[in-house]
C-alpha positions in Angstrom: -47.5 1.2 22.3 -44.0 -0.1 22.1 -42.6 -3.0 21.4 -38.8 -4.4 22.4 -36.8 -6.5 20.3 -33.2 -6.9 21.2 -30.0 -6.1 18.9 -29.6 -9.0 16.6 -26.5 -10.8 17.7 -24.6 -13.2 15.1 -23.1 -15.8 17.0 -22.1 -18.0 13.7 -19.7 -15.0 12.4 -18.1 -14.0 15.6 -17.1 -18.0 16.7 -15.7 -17.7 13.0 -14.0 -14.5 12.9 -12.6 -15.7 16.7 -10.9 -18.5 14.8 -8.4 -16.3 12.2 -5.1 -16.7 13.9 -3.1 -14.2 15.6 0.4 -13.9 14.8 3.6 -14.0 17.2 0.9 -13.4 19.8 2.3 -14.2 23.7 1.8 -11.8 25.8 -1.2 -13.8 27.6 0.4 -16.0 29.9 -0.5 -19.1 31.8 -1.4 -18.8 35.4 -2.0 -15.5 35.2 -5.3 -13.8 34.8 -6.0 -12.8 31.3 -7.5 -9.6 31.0 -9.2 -8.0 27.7 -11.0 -4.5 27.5 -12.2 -3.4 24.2 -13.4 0.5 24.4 -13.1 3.4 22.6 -10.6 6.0 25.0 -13.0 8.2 25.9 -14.0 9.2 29.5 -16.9 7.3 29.2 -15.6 4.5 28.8 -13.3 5.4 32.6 -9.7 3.9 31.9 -8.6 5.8 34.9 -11.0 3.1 37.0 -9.1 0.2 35.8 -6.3 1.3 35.2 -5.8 2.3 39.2 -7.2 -0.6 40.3 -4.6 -3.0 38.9 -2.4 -1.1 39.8 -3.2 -1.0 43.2 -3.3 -5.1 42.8 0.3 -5.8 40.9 1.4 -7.2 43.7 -0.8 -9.3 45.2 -1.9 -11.3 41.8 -0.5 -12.3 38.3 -2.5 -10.5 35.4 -2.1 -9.1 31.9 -4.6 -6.9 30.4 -4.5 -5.8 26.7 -6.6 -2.7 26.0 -7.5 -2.2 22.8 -9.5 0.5 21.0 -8.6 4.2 19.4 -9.7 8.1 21.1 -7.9 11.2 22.6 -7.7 9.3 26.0 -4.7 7.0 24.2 -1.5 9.2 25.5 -3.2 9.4 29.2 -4.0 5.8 29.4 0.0 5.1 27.8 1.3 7.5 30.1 -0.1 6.0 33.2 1.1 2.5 32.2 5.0 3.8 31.8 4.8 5.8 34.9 3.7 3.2 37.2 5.6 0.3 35.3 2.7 -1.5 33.8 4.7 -2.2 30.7 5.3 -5.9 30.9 1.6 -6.7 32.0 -0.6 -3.8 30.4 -0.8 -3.2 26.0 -2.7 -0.9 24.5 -3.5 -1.8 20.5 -4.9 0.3 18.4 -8.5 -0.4 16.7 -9.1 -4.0 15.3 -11.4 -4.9 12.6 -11.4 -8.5 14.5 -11.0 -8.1 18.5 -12.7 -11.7 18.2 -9.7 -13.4 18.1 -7.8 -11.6 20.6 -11.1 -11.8 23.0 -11.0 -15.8 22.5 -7.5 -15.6 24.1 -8.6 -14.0 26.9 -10.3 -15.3 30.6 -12.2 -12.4 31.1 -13.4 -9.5 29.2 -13.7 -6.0 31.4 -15.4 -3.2 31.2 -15.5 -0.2 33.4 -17.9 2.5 31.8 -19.5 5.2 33.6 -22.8 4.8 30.9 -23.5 2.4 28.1 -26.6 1.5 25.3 -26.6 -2.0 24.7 -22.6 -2.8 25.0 -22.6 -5.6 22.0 -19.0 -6.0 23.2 -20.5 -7.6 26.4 -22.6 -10.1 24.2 -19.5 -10.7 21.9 -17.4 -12.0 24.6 -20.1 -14.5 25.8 -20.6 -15.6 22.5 -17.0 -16.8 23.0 -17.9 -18.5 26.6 -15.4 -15.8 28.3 -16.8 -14.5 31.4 -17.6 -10.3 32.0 -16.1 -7.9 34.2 -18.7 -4.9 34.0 -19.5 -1.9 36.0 -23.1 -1.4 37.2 -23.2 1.1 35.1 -27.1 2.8 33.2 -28.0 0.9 30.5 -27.6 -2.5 29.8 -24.5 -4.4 31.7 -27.2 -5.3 34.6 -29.5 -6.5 32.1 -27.5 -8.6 29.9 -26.0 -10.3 33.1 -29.0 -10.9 35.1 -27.8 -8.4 37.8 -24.4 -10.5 38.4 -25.7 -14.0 37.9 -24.2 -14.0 34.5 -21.3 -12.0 35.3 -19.3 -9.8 37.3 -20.4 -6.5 38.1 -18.9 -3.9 40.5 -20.3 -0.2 41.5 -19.6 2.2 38.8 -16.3 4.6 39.5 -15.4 2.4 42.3 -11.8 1.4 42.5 -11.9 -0.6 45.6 -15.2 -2.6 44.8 -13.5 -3.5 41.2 -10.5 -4.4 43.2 -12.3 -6.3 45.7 -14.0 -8.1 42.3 -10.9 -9.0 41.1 -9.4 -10.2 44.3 -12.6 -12.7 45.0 -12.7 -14.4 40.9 -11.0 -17.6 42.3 -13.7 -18.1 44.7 -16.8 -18.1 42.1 -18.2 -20.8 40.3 -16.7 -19.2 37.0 -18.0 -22.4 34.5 -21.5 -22.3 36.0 -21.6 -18.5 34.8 -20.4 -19.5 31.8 -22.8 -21.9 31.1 -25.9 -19.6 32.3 -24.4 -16.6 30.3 -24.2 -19.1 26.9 -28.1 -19.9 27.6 -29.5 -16.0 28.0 -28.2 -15.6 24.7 -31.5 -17.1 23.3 -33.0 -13.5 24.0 -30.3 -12.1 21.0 -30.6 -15.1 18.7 -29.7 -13.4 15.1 -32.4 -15.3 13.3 -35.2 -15.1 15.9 -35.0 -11.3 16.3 -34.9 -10.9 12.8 -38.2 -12.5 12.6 -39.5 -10.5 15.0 -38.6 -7.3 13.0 -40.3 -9.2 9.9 -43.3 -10.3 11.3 -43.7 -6.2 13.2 -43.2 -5.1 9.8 -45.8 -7.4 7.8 -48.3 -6.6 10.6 -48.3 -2.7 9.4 -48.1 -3.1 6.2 
C-alpha cells in the first residue's frame, strides 16, 4: 500500500533568496518577452528544441532568454547562438547557487525536456508568480500545471507547437494563470508535507 506525499517545497526561502540583488544586471528588457530556462545541458533537458524555435521567431517578436545551468551540451548550445546571431538576445550563465533572483526578473520560466521527475524548478518559478513554459513531457509538468490550466505546455520535441505557444502568449489570460498556479501550491506546502512525513512515520513506529 503506498502512500504519496509531494516534495516539500519552501516558499519562505525562495521569495527570500529571490530578493538578494543582482549586480549590473540589464540584459532583460522592457517590451520584450523575458525568457528564463534553468537546466542542466544535457540532452534531456533538449536545448536544440528551444533553441530552434526562437530562432525561427527572431523576427516576428521581441525576446531575450538567459539559459543558465552547467553540462557537456555548453559549447553546442554557445555555438548555435554565435552562428545564427543570437548574441544580443540569448546568454548562457554558468551554474547559480541562487537562480531565484534571476528567475524573479523574468516573465516566463521555460522548459523544454524530453523526461523529467518532479522538476522543482517548475514549482520555484511559481513560487515567484512567473508563469511556465513546459513541454508535455513524462513525469510531472502535466501534473504540476493541471494539464495547461496552470501553465503553458506544448508537445514534447515539437518545434512548431512551442513556436505556435509562444506566438499565441499575448492572447491568454496570463494573471488568471498566475493566480491559479499561486493557489495549487497548497499541495507542496513545506510545513504541511512535513507533517505528513511525521505523522507516516509515528504511525509505524
Amino acid at each position: 500500500k503506498s502512500i504519496v506525499i509531494y516534495n516539500p517545497l519552501n516558499k519562505k526561502e525562495i521569495l527570500k533568496l529571490s530578493k538578494k540583488k543582482v549586480s549590473n544586471f540589464n540584459f532583460f528588457k522592457k517590451n520584450h518577452i523575458n525568457l528564463i530556462n534553468v537546466a542542466r545541458f544535457t540532452n534531456q533537458k533538449d536545448h536544440n528544441t528551444l533553441l530552434i524555435a526562437l530562432n525561427n521567431l527572431k523576427n516576428k517578436f521581441k525576446f531575450n532568454l538567459i539559459i543558465m545551468g552547467y553540462g557537456e551540451n555548453k559549447k553546442s548550445i554557445n555555438n548555435f547562438i554565435k552562428k545564427n546571431n543570437l548574441t544580443k538576445r540569448i546568454k548562457v550563465m554558468g551554474f547559480n547557487n541562487n537562480p531565484y533572483k534571476y528567475i524573479k526578473k523574468s516573465d516566463f520560466l521555460i522548459l523544454t525536456s524530453i523526461y523529467e521527475g518532479l522538476p522543482n524548478v517548475i514549482l520555484e518559478a511559481i513560487v515567484l508568480n512567473k508563469v511556465v513554459i513546459s513541454s508535455d513531457c513524462p513525469t510531472g509538468p502535466k501534473e504540476i500545471l493541471k494539464n495547461g490550466k496552470y501553465g503553458i505546455l506544448f508537445k514534447t520535441k515539437s518545434v512548431k507547437d512551442l513556436e505556435k505557444k509562444l506566438l499565441n502568449l499575448k492572447s491568454l489570460n496570463l494573471n488568471k494563470m498566475k493566480k491559479l498556479a499561486q493557489k495549487s501550491l497548497i499541495r507542496f506546502d513545506y510545513q504541511i508535507n512535513n507533517h505528513k512525513y511525521y505523522n507516516l512515520v509515528k504511525k509505524h513506529i
